[in-house]
C-alpha positions as CSV (number, residue, x, y, z in Angstrom):
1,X,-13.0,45.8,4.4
2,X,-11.4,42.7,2.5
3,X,-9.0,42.4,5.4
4,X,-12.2,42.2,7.8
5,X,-14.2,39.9,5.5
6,X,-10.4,37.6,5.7
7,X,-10.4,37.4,9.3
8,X,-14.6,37.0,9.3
9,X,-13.7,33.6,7.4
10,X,-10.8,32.7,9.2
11,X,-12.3,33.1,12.3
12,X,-15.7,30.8,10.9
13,X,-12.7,28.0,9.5
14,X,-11.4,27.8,12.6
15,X,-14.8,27.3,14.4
16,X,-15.8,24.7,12.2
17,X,-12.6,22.8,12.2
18,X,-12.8,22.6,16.4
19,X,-10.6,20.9,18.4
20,X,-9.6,17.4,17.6
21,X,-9.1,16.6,20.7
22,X,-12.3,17.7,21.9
23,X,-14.0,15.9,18.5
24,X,-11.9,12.9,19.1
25,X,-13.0,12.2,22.6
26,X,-16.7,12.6,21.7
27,X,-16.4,10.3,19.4
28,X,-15.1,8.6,21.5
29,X,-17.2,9.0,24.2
30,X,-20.1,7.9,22.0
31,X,-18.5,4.5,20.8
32,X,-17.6,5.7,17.3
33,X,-14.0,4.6,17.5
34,X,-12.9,5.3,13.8
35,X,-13.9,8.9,14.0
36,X,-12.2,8.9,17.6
37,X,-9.3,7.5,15.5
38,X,-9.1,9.9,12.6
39,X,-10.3,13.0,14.7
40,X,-7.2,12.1,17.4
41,X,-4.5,11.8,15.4
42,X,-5.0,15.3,14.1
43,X,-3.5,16.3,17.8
44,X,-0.1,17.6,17.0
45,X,2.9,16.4,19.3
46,X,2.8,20.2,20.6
47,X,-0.5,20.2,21.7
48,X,-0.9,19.6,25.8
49,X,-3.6,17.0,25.0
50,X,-1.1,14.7,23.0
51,X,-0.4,12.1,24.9
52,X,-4.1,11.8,26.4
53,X,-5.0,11.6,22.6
54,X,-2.3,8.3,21.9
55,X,-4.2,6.7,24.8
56,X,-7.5,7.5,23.4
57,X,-6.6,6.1,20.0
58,X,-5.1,3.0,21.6
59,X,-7.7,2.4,23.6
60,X,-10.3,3.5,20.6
61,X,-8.2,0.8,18.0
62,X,-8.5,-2.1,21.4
63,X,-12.5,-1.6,21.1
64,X,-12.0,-2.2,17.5
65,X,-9.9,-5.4,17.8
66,X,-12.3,-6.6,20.6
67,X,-15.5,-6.3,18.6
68,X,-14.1,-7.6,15.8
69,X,-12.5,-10.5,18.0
70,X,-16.2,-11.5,18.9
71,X,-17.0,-11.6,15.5
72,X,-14.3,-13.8,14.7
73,X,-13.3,-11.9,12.0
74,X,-9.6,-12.6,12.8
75,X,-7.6,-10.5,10.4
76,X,-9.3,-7.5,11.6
77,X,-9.2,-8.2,14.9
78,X,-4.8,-8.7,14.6
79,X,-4.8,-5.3,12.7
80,X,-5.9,-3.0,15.4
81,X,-5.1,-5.1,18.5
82,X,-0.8,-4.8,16.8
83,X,-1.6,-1.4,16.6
84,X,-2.6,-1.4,20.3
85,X,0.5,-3.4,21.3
86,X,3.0,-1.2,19.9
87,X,1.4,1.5,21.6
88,X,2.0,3.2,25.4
89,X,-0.3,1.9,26.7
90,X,-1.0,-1.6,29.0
91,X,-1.1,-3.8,26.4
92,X,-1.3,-7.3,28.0
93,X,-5.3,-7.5,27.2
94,X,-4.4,-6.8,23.7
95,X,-1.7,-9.5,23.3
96,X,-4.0,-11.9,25.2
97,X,-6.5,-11.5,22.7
98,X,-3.9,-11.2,19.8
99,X,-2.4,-15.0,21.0
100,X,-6.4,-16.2,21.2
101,X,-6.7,-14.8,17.9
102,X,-3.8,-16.6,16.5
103,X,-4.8,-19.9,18.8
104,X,-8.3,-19.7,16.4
105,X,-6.3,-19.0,13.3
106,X,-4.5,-22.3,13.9
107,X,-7.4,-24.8,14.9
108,X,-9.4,-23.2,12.0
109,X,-6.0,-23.9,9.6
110,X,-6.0,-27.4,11.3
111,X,-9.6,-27.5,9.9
112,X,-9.1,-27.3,6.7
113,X,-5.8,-29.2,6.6
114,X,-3.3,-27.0,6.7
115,X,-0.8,-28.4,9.2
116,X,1.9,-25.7,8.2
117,X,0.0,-22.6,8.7
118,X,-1.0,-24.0,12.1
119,X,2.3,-24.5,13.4
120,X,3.0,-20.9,12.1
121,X,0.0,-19.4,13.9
122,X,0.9,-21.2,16.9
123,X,4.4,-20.3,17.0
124,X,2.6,-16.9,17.4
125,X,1.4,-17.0,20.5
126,X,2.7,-15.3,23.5
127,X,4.3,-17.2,26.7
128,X,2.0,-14.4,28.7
129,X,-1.2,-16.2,27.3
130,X,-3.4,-18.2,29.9
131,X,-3.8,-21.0,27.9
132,X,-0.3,-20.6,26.4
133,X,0.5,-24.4,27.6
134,X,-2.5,-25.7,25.4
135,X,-1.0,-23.8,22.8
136,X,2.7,-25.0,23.2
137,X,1.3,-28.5,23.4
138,X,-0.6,-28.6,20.0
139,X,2.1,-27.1,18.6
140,X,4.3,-29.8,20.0
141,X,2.2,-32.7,18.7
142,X,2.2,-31.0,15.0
143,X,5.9,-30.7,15.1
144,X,5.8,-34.5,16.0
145,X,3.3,-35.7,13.5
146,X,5.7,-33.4,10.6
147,X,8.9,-34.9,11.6
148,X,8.1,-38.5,10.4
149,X,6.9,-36.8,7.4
150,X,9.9,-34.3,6.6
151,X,12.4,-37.7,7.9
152,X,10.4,-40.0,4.7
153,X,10.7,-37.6,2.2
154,X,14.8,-37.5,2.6
């Protein structure tokens, strides 16, 4: 009887716990691309959904970097899209829009004066970038406006 009522509950756990795959694709299905996230990675490397769930959570963390992106909240944006690029999947959207990010990291830096941390940014941004020569070219100029400057302080 106890052994019954044991496998009654296990059988109820296991219903309720579903499959993460199956969770984490409605999620993501639906647009809610944490969930998606937390609900994939459950998928152990075993499991013959595996590698479909890394793409999903790629993919789900891109959406997350690209909203955040449009909301030029820039910090976010470079914390999923890196987790994107060091991922399986195509990637080159991500670094484009990790390079832009960096791009309006450094004109915002170059806003508020901060010559240094633009160079920095810009330093970050990838040959692979389509305005990549705009990039180079600021950067070029600040490294030309900071050598008089490092030259008068010797």
């Amino acid at each position: 009887m106890i052994r019954h009522a044991l496998t009654a509950a296990l059988i109820l756990l296991l219903c309720a716990c579903g499959d993460p795959y199956q969770q984490g694709q409605t999620a993501f299905e639906e647009g809610r691309w944490e969930e998606a996230i937390a609900r994939l990675e459950r998928v152990r490397v075993l499991d013959a959904n595996y590698q479909e769930a890394r793409r999903l959570i790629a993919r789900a963390n891109f959406q997350l970097g690209k909203e955040a992106y449009e909301r030029q909240e820039w910090s976010d944006a470079l914390q999923y899209l890196q987790r994107v690029s060091r991922s399986d999947v195509d990637t080159q959207a991500a670094r484009d829009l990790i390079s832009s990010a960096h791009f309006e990291q450094a004109q915002e830096a170059l806003e508020h004066g901060d010559q240094e941390e633009a160079v920095r940014l810009l330093s970050r941004v990838t040959r692979d970038w389509k305005r990549y020569a705009e990039a180079e070219s600021l950067l070029v100029k600040l490294r030309d406006e900071a050598a008089p400057i490092a030259e008068d302080a010797d």
